[in-house]
LUMRO-437202 format. One record per residue: residue number from 1; residue in one letter; chain; x, y, z of N, C-alpha, C in turn. Coordinates in Angstrom, 2 decimals, decimal comma. Atoms other than C-alpha are relative to their C-alpha. Example, Ala and Ser with C-alpha at 12.3 -4.5 7.8 and 13.67 -1.06 7.14 Angstrom:
LUMRO-437202
REC  num  residu  chaine      n_X      n_Y      n_Z     ca_X     ca_Y     ca_Z      c_X      c_Y      c_Z
REC    1       A       A     0,89    -1,19     0,00    12,30    -4,50     7,80     0,90     1,20     0,00
REC    2       S       A    -0,82    -1,19    -0,06    13,67    -1,06     7,14    -0,77     1,09     0,73
***
This chain:
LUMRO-437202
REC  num  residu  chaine      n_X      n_Y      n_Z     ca_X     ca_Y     ca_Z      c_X      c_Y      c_Z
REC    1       X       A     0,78     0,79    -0,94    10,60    26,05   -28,55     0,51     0,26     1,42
REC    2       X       A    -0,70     0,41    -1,11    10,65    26,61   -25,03    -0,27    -1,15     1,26
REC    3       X       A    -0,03     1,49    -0,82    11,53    23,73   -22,53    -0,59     0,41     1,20
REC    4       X       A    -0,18    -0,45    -1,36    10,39    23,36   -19,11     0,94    -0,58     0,56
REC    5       X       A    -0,79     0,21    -0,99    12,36    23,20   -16,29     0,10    -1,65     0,19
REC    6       X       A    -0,49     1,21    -0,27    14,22    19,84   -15,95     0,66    -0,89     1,00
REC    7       X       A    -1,24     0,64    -1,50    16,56    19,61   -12,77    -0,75     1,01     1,08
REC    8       X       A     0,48    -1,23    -1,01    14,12    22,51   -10,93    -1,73    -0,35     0,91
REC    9       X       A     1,37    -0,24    -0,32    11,02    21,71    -8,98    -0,16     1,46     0,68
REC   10       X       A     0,10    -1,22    -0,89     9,50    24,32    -6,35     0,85     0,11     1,17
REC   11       X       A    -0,62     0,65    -1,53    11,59    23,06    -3,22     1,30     0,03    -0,43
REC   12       X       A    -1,29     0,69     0,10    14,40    21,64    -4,75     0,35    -0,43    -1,50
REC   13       X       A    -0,55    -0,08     1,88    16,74    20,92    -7,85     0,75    -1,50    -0,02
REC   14       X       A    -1,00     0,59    -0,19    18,46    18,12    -8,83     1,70    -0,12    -0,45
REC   15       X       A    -1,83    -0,71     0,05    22,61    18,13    -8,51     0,32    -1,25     0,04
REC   16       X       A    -1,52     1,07     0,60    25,59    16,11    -9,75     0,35    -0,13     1,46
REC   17       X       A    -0,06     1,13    -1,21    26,63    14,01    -6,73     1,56     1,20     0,19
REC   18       X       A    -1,41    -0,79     0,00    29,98    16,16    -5,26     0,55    -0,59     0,57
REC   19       X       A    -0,91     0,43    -0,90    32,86    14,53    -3,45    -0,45     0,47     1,78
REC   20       X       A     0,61    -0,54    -1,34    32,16    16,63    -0,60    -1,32    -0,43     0,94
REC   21       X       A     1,26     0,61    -0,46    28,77    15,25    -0,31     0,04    -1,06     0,91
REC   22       X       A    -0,23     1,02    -1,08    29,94    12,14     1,58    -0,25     0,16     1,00
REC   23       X       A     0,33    -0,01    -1,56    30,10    13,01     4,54    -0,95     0,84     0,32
REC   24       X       A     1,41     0,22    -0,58    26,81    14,25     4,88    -0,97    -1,60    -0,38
REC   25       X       A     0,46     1,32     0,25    25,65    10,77     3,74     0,44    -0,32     1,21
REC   26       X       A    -0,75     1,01    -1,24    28,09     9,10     6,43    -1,00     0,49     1,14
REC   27       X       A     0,86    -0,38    -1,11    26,68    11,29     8,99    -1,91    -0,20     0,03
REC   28       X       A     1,12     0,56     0,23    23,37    10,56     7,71    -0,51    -1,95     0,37
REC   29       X       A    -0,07     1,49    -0,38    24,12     6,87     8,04     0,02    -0,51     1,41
REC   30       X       A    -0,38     0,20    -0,92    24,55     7,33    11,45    -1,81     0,16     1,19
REC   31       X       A     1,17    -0,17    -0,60    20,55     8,17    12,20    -0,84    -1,73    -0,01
REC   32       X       A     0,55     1,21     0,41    19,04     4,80    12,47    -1,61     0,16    -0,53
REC   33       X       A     1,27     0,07     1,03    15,27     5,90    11,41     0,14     0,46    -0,90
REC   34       X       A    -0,66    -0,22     1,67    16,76     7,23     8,42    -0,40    -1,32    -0,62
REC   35       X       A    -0,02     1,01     0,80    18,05     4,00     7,25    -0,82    -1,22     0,04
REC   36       X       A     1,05     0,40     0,61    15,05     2,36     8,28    -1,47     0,08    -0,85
REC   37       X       A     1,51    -0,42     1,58    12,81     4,04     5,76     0,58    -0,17    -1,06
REC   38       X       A    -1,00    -0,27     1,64    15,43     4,59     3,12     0,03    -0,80    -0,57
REC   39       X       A    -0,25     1,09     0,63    16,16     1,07     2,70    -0,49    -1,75     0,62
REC   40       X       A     0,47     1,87    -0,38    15,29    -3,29     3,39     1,37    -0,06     0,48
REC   41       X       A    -0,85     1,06    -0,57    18,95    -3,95     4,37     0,20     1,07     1,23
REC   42       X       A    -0,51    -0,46    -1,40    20,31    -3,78     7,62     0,81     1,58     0,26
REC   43       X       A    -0,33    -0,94    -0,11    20,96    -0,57     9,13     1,48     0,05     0,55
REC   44       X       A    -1,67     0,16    -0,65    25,01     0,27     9,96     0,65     1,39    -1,26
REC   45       X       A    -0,79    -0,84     0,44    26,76     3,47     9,64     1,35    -0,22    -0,99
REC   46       X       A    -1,07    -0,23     1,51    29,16     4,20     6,75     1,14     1,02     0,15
REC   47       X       A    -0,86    -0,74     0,12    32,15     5,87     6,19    -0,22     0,84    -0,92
REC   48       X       A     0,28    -1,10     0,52    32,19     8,94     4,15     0,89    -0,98    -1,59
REC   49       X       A    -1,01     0,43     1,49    34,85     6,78     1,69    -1,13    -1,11    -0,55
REC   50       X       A     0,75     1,06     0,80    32,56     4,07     1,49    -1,32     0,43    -0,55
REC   51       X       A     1,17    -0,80     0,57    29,35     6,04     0,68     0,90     0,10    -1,26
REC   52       X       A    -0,87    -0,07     2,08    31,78     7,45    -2,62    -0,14    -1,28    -0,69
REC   53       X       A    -0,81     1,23     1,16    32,84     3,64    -3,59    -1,89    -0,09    -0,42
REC   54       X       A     1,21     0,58     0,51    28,92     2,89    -3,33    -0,43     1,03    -1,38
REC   55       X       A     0,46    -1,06     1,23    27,79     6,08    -5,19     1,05    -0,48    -1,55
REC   56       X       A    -0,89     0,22     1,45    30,75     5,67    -8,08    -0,88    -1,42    -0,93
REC   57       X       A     0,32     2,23     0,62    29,87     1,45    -8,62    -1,96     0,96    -0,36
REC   58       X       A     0,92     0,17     0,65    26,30     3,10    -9,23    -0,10     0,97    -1,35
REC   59       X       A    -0,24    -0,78     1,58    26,84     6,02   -11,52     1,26    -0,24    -0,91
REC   60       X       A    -0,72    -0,36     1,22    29,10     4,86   -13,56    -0,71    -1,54    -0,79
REC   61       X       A     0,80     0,80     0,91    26,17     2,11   -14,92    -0,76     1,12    -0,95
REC   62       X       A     1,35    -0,64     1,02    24,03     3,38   -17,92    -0,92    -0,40     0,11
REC   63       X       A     1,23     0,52    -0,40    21,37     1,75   -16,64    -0,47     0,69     1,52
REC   64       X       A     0,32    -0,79    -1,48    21,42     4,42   -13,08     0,16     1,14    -0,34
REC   65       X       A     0,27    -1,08    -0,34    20,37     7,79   -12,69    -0,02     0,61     1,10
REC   66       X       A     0,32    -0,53    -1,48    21,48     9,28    -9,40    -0,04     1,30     0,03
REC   67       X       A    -0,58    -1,61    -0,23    21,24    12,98    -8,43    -0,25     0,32     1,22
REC   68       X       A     0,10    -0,51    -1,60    21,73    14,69    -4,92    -1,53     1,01    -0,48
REC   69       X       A     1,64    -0,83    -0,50    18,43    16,82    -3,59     0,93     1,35     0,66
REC   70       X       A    -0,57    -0,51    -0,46    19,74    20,17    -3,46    -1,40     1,35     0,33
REC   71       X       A     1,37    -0,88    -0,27    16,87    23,25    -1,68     0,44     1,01    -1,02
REC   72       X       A    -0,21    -0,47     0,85    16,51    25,67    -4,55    -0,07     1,54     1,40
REC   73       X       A    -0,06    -1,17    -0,47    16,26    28,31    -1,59     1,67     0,15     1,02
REC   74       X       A    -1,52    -0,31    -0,62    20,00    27,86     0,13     0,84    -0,91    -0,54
REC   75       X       A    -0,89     0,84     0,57    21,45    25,04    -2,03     0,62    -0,70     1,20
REC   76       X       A    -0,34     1,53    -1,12    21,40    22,66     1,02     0,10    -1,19    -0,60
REC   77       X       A     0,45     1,24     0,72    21,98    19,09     0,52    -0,62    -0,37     0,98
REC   78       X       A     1,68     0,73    -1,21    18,58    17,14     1,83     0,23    -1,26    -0,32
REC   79       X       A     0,04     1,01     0,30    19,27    14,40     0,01     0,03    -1,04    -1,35
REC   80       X       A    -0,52     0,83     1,25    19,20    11,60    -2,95    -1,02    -0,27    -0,97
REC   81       X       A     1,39     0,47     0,83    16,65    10,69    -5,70     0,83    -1,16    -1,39
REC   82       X       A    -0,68     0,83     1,09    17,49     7,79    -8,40    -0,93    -0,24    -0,51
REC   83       X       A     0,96     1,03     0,95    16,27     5,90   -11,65     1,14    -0,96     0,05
REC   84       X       A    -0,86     1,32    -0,15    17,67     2,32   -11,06    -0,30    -1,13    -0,84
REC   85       X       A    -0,14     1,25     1,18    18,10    -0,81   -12,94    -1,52    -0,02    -1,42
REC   86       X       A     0,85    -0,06     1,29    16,65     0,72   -16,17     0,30    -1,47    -1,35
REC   87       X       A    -0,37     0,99     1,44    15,70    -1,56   -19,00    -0,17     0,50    -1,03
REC   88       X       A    -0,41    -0,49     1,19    16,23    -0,09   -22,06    -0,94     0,05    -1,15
REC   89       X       A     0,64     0,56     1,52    14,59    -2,14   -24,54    -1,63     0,17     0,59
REC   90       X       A     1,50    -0,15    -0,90    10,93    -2,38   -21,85    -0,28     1,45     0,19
REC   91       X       A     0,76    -1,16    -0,88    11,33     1,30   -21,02    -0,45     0,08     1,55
REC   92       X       A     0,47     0,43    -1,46    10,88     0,70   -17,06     1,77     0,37     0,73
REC   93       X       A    -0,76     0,24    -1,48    12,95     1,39   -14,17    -0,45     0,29     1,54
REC   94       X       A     0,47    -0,33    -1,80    12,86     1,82   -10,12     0,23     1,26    -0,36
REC   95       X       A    -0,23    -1,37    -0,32    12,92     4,73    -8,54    -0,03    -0,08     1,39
REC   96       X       A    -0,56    -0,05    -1,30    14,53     5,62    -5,15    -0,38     1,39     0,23
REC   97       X       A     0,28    -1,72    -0,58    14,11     9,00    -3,05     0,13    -0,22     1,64
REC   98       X       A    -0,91     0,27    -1,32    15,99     9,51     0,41     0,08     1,37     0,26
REC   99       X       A    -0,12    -1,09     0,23    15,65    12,39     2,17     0,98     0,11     1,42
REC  100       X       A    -0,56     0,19    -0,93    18,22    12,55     4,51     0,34     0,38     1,11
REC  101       X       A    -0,19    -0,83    -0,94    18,39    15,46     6,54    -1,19     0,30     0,46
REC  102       X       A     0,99     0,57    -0,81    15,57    15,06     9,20    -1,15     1,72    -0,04
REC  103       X       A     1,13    -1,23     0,47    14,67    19,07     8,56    -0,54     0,09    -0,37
REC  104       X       A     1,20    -0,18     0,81    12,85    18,74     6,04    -0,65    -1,37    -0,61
REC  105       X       A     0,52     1,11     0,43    11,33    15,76     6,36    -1,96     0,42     0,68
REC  106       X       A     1,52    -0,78     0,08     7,01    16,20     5,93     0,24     0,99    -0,64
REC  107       X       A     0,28    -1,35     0,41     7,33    19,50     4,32    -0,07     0,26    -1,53
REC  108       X       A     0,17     0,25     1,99     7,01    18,11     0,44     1,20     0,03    -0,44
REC  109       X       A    -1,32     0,05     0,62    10,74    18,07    -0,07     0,42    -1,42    -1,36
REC  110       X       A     0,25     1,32     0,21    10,36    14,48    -0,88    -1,21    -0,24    -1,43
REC  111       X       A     1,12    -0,01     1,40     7,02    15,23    -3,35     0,54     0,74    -0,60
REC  112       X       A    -0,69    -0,32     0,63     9,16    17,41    -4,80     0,90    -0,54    -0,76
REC  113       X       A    -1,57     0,58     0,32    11,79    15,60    -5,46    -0,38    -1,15    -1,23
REC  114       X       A     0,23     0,96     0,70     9,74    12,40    -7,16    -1,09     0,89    -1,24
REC  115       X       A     0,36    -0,61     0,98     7,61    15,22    -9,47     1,34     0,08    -1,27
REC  116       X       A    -2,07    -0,29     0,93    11,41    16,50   -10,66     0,39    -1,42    -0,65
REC  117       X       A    -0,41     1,04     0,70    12,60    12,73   -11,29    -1,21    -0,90    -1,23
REC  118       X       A     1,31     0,69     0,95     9,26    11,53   -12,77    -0,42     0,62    -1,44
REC  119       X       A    -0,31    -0,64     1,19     9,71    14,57   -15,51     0,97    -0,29    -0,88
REC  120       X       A    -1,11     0,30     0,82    13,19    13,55   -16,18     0,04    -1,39    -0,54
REC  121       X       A     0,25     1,01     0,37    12,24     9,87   -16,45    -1,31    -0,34    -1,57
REC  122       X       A     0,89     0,20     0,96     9,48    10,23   -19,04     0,16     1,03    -1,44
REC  123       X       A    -0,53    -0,91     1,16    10,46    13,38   -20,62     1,23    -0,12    -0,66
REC  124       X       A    -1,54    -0,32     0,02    14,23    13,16   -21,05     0,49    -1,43    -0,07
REC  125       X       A    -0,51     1,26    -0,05    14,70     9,08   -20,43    -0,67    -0,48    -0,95
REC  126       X       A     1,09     0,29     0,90    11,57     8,47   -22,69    -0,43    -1,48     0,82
REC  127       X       A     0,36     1,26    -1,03    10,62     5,76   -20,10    -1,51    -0,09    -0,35
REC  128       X       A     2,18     0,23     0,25     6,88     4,39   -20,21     0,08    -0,23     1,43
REC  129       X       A     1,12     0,01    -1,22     6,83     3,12   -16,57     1,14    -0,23     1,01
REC  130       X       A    -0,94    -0,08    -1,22     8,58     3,58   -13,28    -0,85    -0,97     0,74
REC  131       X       A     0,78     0,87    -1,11     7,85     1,42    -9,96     1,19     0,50     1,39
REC  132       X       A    -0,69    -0,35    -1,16     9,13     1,97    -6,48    -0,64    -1,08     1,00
REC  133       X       A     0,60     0,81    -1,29     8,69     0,41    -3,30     0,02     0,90     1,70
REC  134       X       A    -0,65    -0,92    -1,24     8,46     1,51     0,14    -0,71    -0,61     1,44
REC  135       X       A     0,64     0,84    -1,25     7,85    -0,23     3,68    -1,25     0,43     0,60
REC  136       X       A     1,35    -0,37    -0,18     4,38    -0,01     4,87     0,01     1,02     1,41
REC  137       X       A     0,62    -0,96    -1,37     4,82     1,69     8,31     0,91     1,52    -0,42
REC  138       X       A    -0,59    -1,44     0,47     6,77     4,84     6,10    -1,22     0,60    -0,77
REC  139       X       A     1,40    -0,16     0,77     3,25     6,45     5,78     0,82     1,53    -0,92
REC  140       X       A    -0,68    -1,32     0,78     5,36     9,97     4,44     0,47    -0,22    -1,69
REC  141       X       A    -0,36     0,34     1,02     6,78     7,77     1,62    -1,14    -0,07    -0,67
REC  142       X       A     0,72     0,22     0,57     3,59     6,33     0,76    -0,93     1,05    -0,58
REC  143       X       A     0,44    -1,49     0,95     1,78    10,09     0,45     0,21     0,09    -0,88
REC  144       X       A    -0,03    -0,51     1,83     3,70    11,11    -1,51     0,43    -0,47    -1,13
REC  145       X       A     0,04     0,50     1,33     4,26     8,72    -3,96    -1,53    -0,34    -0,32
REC  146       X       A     1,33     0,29     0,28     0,27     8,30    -4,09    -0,49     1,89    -0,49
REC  147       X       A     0,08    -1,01     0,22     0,32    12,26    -4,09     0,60     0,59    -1,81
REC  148       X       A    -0,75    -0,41     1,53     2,33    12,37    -7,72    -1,12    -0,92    -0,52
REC  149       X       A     0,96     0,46     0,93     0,09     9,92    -9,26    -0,12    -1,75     0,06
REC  150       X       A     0,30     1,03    -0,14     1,50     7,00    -8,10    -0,88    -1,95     0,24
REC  151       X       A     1,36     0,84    -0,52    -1,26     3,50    -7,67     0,89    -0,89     0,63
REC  152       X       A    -0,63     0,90    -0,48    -0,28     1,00    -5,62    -0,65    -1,33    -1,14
REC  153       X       A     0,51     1,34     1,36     0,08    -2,49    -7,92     0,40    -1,28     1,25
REC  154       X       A     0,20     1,46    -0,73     0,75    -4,72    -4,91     0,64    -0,11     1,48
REC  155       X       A    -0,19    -0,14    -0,78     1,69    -5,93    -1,70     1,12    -1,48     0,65
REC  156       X       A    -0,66     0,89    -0,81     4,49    -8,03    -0,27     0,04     0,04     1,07
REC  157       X       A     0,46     0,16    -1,13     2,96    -9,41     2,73     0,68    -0,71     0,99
REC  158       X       A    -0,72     0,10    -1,56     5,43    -9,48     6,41     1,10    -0,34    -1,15
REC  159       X       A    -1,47     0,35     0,74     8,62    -9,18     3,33     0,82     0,77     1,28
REC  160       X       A    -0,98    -0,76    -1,17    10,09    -6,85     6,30     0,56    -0,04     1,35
REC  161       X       A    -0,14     0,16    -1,56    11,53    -7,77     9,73     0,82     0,83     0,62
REC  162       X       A    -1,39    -0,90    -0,82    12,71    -5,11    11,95    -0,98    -0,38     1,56
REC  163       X       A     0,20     0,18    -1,52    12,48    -5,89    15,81    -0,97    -0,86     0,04
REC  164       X       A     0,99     0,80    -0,09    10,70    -8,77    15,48    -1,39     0,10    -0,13
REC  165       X       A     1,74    -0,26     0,74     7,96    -7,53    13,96    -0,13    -0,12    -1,69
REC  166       X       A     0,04     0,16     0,91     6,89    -8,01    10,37    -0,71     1,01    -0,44
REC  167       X       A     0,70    -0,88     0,96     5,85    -5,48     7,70    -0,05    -0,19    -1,41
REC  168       X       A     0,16     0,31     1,08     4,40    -5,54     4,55     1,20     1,39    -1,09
REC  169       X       A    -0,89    -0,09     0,90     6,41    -4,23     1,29    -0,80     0,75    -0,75
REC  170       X       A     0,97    -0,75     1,22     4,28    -1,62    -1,00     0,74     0,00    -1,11
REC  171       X       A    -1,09    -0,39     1,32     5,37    -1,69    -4,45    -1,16     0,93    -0,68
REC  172       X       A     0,50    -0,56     0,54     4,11     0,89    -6,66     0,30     0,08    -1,36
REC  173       X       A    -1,01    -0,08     0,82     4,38     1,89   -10,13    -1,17     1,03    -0,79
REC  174       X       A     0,57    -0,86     0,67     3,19     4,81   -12,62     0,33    -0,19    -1,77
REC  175       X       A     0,01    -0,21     1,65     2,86     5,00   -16,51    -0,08     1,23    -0,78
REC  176       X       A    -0,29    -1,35     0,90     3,84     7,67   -18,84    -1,71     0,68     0,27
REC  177       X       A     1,23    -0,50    -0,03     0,16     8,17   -19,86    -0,88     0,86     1,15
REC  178       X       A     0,84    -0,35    -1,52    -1,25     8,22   -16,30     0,87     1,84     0,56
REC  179       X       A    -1,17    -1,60    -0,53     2,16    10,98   -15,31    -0,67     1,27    -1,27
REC  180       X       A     0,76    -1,14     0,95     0,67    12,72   -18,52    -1,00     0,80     0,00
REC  181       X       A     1,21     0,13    -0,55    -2,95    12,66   -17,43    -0,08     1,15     0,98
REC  182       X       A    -0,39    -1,25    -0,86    -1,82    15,27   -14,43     0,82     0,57    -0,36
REC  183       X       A    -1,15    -0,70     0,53     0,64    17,06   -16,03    -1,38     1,53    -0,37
REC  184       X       A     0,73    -0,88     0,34    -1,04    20,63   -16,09     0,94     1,42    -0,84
REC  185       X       A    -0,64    -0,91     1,08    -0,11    23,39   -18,76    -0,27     1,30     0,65
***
């Protein structure tokens, strides 16, 4: 039998997290529109040690799937992709995707990256249904998780305050079947 490709999209692969990697995180931590797409909490640069403690405290749950975003054409690191607080017995978890290095941000690195995890989550995790979220004024996020197959299932309305302004909260979420449905041979 042969397999397809598991850790390989067209763009990019995914890679075991390296020590070294830190400090492009830290320095990453240090862009502030980064960390307001990436994430809901407050933005504030990181140390290269404390990026590790975070990364470790998450991979060493069985319930997290992290892997770095490495370009399958120079083995750059771009960035992060996760399956997060899986449930086991439901089949379901999040899903994260961070692209950190500002080069290749627009250029499908990112739809790359959630094709690759959305294979390993259904094929390889045997998951039935992922969900993500992503702040409403990150229209790049929202592509391309609507570009894989994603639907939007709802809307947490002004959950976001940055600069005194309020934004809504997209949550999304996909089902084996549906990821199956486009899956072309």
């Amino acid at each position: 039998m042969e397999f397809k490709p598991l850790f390989t999209g067209k763009l990019v692969r995914l890679a075991a997290p390296k020590s070294e990697d830190s400090e492009y995180f830290a320095k990453w931590s240090e862009n502030d529109e980064y960390l307001r797409i990436m994430d809901n909490d407050p933005a504030r640069p990181i140390t290269p040690e404390a990026w590790g403690d975070f990364e470790r405290s998450l991979t060493t749950s069985p319930n997290n799937f992290l892997f770095h975003l490495r370009t399958l054409a120079d083995d750059t690191l771009i960035g992060l992709v996760g399956l997060t607080e899986i449930q086991w017995m439901h089949q379901v978890a999040s899903l994260g995707v961070a692209i950190g290095d500002r080069e290749y941000w627009g250029k499908g690195y990112g739809t790359d990256a959630l094709q690759i995890i959305l294979g390993y989550a259904f094929r390889e995790l045997n998951l039935y249904r992922v969900g993500s979220t992503t702040i409403s004024y990150n229209v790049r996020s929202m592509k391309a998780h609507e570009k894989v197959g994603f639907r939007q299932e709802g809307i947490q309305g002004s959950f976001i305050k940055r600069e005194g302004k309020r934004f809504d909260l997209i949550q999304y979420g996909i089902l084996r079947p549906e990821w199956e449905a486009l899956q072309v041979e």
